[in-house]
MARNU-567272 format. One record per residue (C-alpha): residue in one letter; residue number from 0; x, y, z. Coordinates in nm, 2 decimals. Layout:
("A" NUM (X Y Z))
...
This chain:
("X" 0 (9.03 -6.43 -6.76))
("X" 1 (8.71 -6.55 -7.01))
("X" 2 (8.62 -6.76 -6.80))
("X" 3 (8.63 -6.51 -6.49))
("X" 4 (8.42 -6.29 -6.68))
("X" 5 (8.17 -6.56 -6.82))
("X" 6 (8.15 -6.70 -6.44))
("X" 7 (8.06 -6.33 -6.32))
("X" 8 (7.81 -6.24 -6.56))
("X" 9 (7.63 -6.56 -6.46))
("X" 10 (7.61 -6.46 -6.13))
("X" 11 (7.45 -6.15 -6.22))
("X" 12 (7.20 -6.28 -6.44))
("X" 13 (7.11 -6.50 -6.12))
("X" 14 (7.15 -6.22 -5.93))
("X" 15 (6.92 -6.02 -6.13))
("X" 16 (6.64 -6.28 -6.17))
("X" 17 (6.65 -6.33 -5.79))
("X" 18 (6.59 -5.97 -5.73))
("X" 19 (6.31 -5.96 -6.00))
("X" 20 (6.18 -6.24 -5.84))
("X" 21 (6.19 -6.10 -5.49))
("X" 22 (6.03 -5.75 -5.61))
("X" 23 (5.73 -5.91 -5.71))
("X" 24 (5.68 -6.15 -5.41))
("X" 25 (5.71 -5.78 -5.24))
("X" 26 (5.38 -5.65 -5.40))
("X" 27 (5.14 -5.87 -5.23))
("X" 28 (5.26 -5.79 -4.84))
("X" 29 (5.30 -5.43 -4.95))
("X" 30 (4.93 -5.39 -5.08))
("X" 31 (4.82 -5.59 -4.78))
("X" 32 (5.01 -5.31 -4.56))
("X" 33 (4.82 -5.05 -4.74))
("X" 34 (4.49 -5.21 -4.74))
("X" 35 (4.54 -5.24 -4.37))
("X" 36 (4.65 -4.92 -4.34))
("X" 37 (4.35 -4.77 -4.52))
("X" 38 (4.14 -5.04 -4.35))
("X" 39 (3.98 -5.14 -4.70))
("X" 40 (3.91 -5.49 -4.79))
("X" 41 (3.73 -5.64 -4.46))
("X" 42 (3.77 -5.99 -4.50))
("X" 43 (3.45 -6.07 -4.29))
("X" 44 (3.24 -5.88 -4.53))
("X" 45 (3.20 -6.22 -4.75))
("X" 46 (2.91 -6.36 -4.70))
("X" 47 (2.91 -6.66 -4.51))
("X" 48 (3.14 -6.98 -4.69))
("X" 49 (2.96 -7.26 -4.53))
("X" 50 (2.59 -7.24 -4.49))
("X" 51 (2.34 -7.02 -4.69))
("X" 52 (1.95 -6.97 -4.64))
("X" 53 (1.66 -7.05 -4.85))
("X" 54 (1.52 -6.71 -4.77))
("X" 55 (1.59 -6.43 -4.50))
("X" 56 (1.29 -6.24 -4.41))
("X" 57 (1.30 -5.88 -4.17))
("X" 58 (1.28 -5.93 -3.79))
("X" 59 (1.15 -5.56 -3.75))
("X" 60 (0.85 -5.40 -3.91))
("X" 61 (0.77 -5.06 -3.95))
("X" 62 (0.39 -4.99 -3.78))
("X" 63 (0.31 -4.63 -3.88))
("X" 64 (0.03 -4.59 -3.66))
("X" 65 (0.30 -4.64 -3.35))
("X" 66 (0.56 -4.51 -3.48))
("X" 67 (0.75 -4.81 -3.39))
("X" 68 (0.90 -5.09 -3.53))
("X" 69 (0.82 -5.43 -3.39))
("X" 70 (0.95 -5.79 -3.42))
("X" 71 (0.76 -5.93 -3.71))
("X" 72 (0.45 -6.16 -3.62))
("X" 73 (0.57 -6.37 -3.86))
("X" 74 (0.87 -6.44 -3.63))
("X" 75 (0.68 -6.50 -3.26))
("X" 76 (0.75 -6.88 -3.29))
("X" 77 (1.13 -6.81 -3.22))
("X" 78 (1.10 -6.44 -3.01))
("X" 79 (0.89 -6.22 -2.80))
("X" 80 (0.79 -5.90 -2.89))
("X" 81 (0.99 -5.64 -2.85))
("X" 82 (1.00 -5.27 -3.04))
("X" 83 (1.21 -4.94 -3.08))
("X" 84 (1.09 -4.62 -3.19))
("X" 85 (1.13 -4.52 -3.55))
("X" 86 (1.24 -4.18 -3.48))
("X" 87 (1.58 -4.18 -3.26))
("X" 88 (1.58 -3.90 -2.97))
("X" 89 (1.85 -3.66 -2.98))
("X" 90 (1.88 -3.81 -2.60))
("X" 91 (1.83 -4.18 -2.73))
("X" 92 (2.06 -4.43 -2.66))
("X" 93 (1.98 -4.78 -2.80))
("X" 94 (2.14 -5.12 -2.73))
("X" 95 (2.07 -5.42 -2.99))
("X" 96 (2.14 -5.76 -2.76))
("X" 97 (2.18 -6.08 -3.01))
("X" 98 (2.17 -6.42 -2.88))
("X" 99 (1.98 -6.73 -2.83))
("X" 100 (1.69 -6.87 -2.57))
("X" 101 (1.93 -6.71 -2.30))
("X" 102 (1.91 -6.37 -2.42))
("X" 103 (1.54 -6.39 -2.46))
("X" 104 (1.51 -6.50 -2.10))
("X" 105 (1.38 -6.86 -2.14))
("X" 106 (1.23 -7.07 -2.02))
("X" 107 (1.03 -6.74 -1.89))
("X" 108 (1.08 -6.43 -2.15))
("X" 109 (1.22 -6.10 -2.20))
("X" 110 (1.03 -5.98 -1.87))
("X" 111 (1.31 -6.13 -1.68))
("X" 112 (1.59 -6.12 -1.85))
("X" 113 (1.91 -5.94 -1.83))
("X" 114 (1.81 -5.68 -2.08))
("X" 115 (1.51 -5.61 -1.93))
("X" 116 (1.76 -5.58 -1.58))
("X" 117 (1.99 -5.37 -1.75))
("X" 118 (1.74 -5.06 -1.92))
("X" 119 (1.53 -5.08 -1.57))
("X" 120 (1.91 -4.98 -1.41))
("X" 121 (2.00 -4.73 -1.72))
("X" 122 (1.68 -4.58 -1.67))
("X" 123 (1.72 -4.56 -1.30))
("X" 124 (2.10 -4.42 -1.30))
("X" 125 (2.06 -4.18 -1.59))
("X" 126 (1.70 -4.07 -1.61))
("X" 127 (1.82 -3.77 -1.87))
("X" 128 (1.86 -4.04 -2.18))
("X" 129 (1.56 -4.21 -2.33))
("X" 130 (1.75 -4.57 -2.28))
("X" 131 (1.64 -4.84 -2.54))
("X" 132 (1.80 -5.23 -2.50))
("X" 133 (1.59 -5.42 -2.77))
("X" 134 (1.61 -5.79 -2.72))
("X" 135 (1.68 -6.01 -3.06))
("X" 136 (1.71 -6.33 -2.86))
("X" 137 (1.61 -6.59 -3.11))
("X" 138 (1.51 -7.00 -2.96))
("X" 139 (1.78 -7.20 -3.03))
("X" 140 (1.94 -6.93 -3.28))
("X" 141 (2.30 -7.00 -3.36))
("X" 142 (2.59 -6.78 -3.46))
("X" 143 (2.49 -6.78 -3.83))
("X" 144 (2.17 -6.71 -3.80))
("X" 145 (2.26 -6.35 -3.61))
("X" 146 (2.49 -6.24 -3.91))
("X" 147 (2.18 -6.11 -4.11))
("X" 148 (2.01 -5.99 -3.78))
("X" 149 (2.28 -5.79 -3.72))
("X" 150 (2.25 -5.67 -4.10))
("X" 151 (1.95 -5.61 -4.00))
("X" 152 (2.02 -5.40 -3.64))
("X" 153 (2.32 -5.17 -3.78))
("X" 154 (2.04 -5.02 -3.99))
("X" 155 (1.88 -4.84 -3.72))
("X" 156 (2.13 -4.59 -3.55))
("X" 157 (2.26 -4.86 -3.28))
("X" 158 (2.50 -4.76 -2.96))
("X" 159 (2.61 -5.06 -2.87))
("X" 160 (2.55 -5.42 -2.98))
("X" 161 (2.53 -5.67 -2.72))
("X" 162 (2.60 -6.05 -2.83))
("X" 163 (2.56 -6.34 -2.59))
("X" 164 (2.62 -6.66 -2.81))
("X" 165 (2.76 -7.06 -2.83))
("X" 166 (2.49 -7.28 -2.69))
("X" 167 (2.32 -7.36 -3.03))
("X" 168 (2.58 -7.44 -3.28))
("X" 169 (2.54 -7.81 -3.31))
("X" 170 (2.13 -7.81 -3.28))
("X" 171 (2.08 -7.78 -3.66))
("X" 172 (2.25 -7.99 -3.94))
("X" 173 (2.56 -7.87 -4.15))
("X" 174 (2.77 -8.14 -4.32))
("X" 175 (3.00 -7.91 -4.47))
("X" 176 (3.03 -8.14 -4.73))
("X" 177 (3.16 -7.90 -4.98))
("X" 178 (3.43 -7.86 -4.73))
("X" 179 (3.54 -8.20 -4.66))
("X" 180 (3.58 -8.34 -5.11))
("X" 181 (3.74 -8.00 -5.14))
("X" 182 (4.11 -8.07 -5.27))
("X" 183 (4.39 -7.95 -5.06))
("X" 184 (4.45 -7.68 -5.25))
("X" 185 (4.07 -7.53 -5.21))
("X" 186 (4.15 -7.49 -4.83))
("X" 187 (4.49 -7.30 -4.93))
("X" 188 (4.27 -7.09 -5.09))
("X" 189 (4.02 -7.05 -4.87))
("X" 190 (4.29 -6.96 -4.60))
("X" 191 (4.41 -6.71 -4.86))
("X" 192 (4.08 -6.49 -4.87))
("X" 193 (4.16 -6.37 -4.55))
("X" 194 (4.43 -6.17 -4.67))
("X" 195 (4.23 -5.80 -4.75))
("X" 196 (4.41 -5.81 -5.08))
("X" 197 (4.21 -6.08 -5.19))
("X" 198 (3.88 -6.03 -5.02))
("X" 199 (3.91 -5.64 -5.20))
("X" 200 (3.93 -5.82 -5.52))
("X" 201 (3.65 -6.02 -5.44))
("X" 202 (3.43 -5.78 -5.31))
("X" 203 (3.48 -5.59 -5.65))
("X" 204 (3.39 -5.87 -5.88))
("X" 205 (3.16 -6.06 -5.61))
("X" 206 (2.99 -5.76 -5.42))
("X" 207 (3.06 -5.91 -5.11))
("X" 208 (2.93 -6.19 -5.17))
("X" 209 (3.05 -6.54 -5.19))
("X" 210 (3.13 -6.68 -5.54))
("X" 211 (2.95 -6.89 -5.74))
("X" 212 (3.07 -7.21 -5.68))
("X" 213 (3.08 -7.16 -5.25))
("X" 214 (2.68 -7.07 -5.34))
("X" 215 (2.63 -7.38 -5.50))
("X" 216 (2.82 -7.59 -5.28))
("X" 217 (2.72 -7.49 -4.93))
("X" 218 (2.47 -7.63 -4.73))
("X" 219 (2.13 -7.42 -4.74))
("X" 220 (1.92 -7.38 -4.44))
("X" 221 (1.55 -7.31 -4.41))
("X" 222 (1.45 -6.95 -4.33))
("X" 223 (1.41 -7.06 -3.96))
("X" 224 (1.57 -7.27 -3.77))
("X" 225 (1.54 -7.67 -3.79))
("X" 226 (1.67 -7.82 -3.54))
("X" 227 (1.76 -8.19 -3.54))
("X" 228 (1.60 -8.19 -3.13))
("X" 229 (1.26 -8.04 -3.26))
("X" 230 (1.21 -8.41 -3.43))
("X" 231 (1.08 -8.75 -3.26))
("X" 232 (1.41 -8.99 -3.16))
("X" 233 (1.63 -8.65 -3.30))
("X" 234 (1.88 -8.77 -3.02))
("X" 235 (2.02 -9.05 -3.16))
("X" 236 (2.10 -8.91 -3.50))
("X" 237 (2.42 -8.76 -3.28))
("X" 238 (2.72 -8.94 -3.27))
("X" 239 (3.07 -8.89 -3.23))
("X" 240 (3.21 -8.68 -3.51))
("X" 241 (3.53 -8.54 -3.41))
("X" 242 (3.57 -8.37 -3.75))
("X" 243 (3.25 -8.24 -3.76))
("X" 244 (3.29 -8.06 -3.43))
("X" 245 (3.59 -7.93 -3.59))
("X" 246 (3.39 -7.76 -3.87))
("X" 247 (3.14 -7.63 -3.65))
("X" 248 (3.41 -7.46 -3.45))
("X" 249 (3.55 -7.30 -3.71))
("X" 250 (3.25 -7.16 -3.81))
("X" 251 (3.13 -7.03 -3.52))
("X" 252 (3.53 -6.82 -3.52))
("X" 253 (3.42 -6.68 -3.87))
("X" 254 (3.04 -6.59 -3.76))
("X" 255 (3.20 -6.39 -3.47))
("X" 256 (3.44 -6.24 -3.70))
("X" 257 (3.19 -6.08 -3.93))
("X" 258 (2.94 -6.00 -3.66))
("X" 259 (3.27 -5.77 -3.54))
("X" 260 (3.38 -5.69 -3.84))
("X" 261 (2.99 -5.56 -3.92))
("X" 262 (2.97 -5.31 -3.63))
("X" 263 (3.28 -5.19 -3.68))
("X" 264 (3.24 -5.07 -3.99))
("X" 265 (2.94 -4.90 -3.95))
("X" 266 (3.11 -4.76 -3.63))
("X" 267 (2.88 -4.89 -3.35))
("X" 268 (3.07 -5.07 -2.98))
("X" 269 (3.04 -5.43 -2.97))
("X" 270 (3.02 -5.61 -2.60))
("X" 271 (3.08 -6.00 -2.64))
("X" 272 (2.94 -6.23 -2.38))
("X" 273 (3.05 -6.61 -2.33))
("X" 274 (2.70 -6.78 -2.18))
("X" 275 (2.74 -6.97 -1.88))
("X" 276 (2.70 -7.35 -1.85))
("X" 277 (2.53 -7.58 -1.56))
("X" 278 (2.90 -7.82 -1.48))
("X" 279 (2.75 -7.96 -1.15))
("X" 280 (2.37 -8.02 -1.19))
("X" 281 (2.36 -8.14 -1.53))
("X" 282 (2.51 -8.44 -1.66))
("X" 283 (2.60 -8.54 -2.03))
("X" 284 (2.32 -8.59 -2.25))
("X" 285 (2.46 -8.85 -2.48))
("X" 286 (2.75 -9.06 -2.39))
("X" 287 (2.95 -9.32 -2.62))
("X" 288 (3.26 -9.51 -2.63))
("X" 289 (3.57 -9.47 -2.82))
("X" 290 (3.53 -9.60 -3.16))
("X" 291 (3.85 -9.81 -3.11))
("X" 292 (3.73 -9.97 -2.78))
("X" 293 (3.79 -10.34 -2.81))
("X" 294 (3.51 -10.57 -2.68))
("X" 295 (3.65 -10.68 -2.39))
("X" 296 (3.75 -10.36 -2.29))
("X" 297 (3.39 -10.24 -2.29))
("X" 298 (3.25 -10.55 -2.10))
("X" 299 (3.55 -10.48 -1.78))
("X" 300 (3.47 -10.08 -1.82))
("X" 301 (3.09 -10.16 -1.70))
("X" 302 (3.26 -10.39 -1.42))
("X" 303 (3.44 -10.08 -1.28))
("X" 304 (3.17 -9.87 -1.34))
("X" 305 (2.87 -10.08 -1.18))
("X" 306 (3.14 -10.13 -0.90))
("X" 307 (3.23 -9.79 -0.83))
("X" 308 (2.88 -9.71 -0.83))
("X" 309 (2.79 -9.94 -0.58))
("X" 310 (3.08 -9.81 -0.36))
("X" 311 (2.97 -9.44 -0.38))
("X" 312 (2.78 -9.47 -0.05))
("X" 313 (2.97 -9.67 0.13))
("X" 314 (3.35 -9.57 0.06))
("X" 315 (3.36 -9.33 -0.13))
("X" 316 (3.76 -9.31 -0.20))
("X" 317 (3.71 -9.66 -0.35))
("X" 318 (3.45 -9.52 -0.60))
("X" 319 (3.66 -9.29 -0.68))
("X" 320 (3.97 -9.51 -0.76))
("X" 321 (3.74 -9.75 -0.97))
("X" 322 (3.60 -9.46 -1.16))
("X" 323 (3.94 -9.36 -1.29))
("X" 324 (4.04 -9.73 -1.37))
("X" 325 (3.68 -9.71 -1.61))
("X" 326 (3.83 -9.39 -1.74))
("X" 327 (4.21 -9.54 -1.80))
("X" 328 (4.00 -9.76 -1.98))
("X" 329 (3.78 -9.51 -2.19))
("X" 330 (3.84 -9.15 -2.14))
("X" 331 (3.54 -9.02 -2.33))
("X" 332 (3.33 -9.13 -2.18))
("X" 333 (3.10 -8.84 -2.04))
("X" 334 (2.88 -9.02 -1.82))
("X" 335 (3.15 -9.18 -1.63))
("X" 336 (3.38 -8.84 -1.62))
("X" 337 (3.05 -8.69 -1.49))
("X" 338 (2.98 -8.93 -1.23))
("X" 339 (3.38 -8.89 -1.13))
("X" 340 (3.33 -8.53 -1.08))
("X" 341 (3.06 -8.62 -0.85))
("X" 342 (3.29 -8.83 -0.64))
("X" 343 (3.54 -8.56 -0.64))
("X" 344 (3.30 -8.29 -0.50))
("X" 345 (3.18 -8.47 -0.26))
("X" 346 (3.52 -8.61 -0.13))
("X" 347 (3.60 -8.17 -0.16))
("X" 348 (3.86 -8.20 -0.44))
("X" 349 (3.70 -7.89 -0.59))
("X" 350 (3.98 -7.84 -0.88))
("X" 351 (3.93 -8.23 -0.96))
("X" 352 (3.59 -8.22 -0.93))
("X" 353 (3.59 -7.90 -1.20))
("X" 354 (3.84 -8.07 -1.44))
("X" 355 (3.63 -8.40 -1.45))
("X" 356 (3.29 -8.21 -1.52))
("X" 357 (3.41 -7.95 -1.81))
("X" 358 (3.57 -8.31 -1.95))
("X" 359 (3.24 -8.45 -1.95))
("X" 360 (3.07 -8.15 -2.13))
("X" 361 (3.33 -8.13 -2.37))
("X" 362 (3.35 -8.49 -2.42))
("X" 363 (2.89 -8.47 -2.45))
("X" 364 (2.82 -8.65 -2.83))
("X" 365 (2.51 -8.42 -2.78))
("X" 366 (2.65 -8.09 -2.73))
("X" 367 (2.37 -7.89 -2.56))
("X" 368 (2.65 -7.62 -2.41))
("X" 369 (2.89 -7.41 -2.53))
("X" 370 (3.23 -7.62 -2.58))
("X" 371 (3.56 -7.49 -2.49))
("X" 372 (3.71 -7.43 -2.82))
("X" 373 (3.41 -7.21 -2.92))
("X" 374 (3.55 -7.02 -2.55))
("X" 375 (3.87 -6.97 -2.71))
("X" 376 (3.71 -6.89 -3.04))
("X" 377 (3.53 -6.55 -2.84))
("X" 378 (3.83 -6.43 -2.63))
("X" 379 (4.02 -6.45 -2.96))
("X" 380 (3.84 -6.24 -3.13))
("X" 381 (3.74 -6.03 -2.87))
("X" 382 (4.12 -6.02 -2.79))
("X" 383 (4.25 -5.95 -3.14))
("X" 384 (3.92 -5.70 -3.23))
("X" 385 (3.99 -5.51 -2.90))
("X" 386 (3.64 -5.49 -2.84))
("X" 387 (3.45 -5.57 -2.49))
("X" 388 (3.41 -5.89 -2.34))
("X" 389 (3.31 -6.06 -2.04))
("X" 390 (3.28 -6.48 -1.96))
("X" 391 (2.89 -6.46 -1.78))
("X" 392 (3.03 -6.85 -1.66))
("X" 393 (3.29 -6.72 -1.46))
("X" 394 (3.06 -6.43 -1.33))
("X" 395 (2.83 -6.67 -1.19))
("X" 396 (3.08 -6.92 -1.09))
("X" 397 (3.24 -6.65 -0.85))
("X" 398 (2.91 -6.62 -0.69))
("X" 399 (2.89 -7.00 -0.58))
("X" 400 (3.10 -7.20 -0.29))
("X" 401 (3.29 -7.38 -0.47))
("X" 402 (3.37 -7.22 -0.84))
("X" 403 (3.14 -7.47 -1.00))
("X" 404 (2.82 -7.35 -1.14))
("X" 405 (2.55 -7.53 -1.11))
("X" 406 (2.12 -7.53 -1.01))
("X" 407 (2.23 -7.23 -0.75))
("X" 408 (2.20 -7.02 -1.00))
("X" 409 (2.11 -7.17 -1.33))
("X" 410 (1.75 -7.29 -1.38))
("X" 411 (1.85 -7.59 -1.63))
("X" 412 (2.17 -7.65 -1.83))
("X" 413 (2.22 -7.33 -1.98))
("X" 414 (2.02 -7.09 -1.84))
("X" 415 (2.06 -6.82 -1.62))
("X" 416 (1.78 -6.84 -1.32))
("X" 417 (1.65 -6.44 -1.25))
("X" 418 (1.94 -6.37 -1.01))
("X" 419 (2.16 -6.52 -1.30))
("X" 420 (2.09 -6.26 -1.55))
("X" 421 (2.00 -5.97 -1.26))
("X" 422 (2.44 -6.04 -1.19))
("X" 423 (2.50 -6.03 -1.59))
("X" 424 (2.34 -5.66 -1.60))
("X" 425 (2.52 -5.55 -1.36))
("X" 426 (2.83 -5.64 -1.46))
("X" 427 (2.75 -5.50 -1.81))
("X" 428 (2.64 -5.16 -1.63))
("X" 429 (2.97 -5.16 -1.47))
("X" 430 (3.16 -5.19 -1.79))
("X" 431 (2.96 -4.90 -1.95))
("X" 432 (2.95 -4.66 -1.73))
("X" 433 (3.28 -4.52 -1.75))
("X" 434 (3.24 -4.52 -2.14))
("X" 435 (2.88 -4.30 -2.08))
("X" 436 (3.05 -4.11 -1.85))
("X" 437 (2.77 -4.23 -1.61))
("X" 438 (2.83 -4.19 -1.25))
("X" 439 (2.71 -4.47 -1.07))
("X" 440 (2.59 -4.41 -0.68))
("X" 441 (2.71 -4.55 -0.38))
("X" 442 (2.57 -4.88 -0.36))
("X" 443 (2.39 -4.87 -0.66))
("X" 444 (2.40 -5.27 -0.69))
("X" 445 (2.21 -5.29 -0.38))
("X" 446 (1.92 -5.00 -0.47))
("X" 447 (1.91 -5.18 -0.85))
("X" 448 (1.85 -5.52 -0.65))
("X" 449 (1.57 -5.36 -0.46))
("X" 450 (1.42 -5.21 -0.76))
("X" 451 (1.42 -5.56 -0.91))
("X" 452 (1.26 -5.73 -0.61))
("X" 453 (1.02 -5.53 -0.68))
("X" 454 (0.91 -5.58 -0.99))
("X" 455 (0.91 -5.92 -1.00))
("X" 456 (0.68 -5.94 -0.67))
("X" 457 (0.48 -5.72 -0.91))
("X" 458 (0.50 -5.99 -1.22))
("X" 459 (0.17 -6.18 -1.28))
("X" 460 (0.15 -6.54 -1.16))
("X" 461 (0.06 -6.65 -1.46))
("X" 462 (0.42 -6.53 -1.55))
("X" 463 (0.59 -6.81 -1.37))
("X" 464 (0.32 -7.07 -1.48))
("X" 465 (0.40 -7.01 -1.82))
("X" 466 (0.79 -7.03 -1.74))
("X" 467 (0.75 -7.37 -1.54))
("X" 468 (0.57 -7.53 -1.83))
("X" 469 (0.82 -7.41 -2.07))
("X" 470 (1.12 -7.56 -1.85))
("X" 471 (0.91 -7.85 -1.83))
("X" 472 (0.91 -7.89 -2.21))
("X" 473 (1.21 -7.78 -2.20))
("X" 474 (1.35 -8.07 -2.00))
("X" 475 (1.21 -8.35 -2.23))
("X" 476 (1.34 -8.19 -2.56))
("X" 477 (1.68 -8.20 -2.40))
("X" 478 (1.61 -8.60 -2.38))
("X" 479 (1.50 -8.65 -2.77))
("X" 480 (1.09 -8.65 -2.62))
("X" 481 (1.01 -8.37 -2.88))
("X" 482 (0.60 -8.43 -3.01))
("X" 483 (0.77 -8.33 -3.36))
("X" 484 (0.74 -8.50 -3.67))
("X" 485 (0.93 -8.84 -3.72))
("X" 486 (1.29 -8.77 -3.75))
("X" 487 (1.28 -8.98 -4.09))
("X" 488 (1.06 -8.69 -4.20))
("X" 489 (1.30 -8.40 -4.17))
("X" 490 (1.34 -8.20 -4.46))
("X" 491 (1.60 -8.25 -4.68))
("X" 492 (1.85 -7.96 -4.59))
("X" 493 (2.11 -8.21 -4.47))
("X" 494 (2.03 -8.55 -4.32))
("X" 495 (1.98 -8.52 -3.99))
("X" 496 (2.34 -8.56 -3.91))
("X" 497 (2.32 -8.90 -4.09))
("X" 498 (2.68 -8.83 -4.15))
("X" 499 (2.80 -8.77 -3.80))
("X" 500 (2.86 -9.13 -3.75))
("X" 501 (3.16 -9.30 -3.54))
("X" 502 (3.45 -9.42 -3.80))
């Protein structure tokens, strides 16, 4: 009978400091429900983990004797000129688009680029609002570098915020080295500060800003951008770096998160737009071998390759079948999955053909257009933000033959020839005006397309001199020809990817 009692009051005591132990576990995903609830604690209202900036000066100035502010001269190496009043109309609407040289219109400028498309139509369909669409597209500007743009924009009475980003994220050097000697329990914690318990606490001791030791630890960037392409021979500082890929992806996610997170807050509409990418017309622009390709394996992958070359004009199935024997051999190869995709095309195995030319873009050392898992990364967040999105690569890609975009209508690898962006305007002025309330005419598309046709006819030929120059340039930077410094002389913000070596 002791004994029974002895055994029971064990149990409760177990009992007991189970429950205790339980309750408290409880507090943490009960004040996570609250903060949810109460939406306090953004978690993308940290400042940025990875990279920091030697100094962020304004894009806009105020000139008083306009009553305008203007993109600072100070900033004219890396955008056009471009201004919004300083007084807001009670009839004002005004759109902030964020983005690289695609936004800005390059290799031409902001003359011809979708923004400039889109208020022309806004103006055209809704003459009663004094329409503003102020273009912050930045040369070669990556996701990090819009965050304090954006700071910037949601200070002056934004609509909408338009951002069109992906193509830059590997043309500047982070090693995230403060990342990679962390301990294992640094990422646990790292994951943890997504939790808005945590980033509250943060924000109340930090002020939103990252701590101490993420300041001191990661990488600082120059207050423009330095990118490793700008520099003589900058190509062959890029090599294979699988992990390093890795961390640039995951940055990008948590750029586009606080860019979200941002607007939100201050209440303003986000529209997300995935860039398109040349697939057909532009093949990789640095290729290399598996690290763990044995010698012999190399010497009988050129065999196939010379061979299959030399077949392309004269049976072209047999190209084909000695191309994927190279590729059995090395599969990352991006020349050769380019040159399969070729084969494929011609031989009209479209799906093939499209499979073996996003391979050889993702599989691209020098990574010159947005890579699939920084696709994924925006629909992600557009998904879970709810917010708008659209993929401006499958809108184009829908307006070719075959599904596969390519020089039709892209004027180089990335970007967008003036019919490109004309169809990305009008497929954002489709998407806003049911939110305006706007109604749209009866073939408005074809009256917008007239109004277009007639402004560029309009355009200076200078205009297109200018652009054909830049694509020029354009074109050898893409092939390490910058007239930049030597790339021995970059400044010491991280090595020039000296440590995005093969292993």
């Amino acid at each position: 009978m002791i004994r029974a009692v002895a055994r029971t009051n064990r149990l409760r005591r177990w009992w007991f400091r189970l429950a205790a132990v339980l309750l408290g576990l409880s507090v943490l995903p009960l004040a996570e429900g609250v903060c949810r609830v109460f939406d306090l604690g953004r978690p993308d209202e940290i400042d940025d983990p990875f990279v920091g900036f030697s100094e962020i000066h304004p894009l806009f100035v105020h000139n008083p004797e306009a009553e305008r502010y203007e993109i600072a001269r100070s900033r004219l190496l890396f955008f056009k000129p471009d201004s919004f009043v300083s007084k807001k109309p009670d009839t004002g609407f005004r759109i902030f688009c964020l983005g690289g040289s695609t936004v800005q219109g390059r290799p031409y400028a902001i003359e011809t680029s979708f923004t400039n498309w889109l208020k022309m139509a806004l103006q055209k369909f809704q003459p009663s609002r004094e329409w503003e669409v102020v273009n912050c597209g930045g040369i070669s500007y990556a996701s990090y570098r819009l965050v304090p743009i954006l700071r910037e924009c949601l200070q002056h009475q934004p609509d909408l915020v338009i951002i069109c980003t992906g193509h830059n994220e590997f043309l500047e050097d982070r090693q995230y080295s403060h990342i990679k000697s962390a301990p294992r329990w640094a990422g646990l914690l790292r994951h943890s500060s997504r939790l808005r318990t945590v980033a509250l606490v943060r924000s109340r001791f930090f002020g939103n800003r990252a701590t101490s030791n993420e300041r001191l630890s990661r990488d600082v960037l120059s207050g423009e951008v330095d990118a490793i392409l700008d520099y003589q021979n900058g190509l062959s500082t890029y090599h294979r770096d699988d992990a390093w890929r890795d961390d640039v992806a995951r940055h990008y996610q948590v750029n586009l998160r606080r860019m979200v997170s941002m607007a939100s807050e201050a209440g303003v509409p986000v529209l997300l737009i995935q860039p398109c990418s040349n697939l057909k017309d532009t093949p990789p622009f640095k290729s290399q071998h598996r690290s763990d390709i044995l010698r012999e394996d190399v010497t009988r992958f050129h065999e196939l390759v010379s061979q299959a070359r030399a077949n392309v004009a004269i049976s072209l199935p047999e190209a084909i079948r000695l191309f994927e024997q190279a590729i059995a051999i090395d599969d990352r190869h991006a020349m050769t999955r380019f040159e399969l995709g070729q084969c494929y095309e011609a031989a009209h195995r479209t799906a093939d053909a499209r499979a073996a030319f996003v391979s050889a873009r993702e599989n691209d050392i020098c990574p010159l257009r947005m890579i699939e898992p920084l696709n994924r990364s925006m629909r992600q967040v557009a998904r879970e933000a709810k917010v708008m999105f659209f993929s401006a690569d499958d809108l184009l890609a829908a307006e070719t033959d075959d599904g596969i975009l390519g020089d039709s209508l892209l004027v180089d690898h990335i970007h967008p020839a003036f019919r490109g962006h004309q169809l990305i305007a009008e497929e954002i002025l489709r998407r806003l005006a049911p939110k305006l309330e706007m109604a749209l005419p009866d073939h408005w598309e074809r009256q917008a397309r007239l109004m277009w046709k007639l402004y560029l006819a309009e355009l200076d030929s200078l205009y297109f001199l200018r652009g054909q120059r830049s694509l020029e340039a354009l074109s050898m930077w893409t092939q390490g020809k910058a007239d930049g410094p030597p790339i021995g002389q970059k400044p010491d913000t991280g090595s020039a990817n000296s440590t995005h070596r093969d292993n």
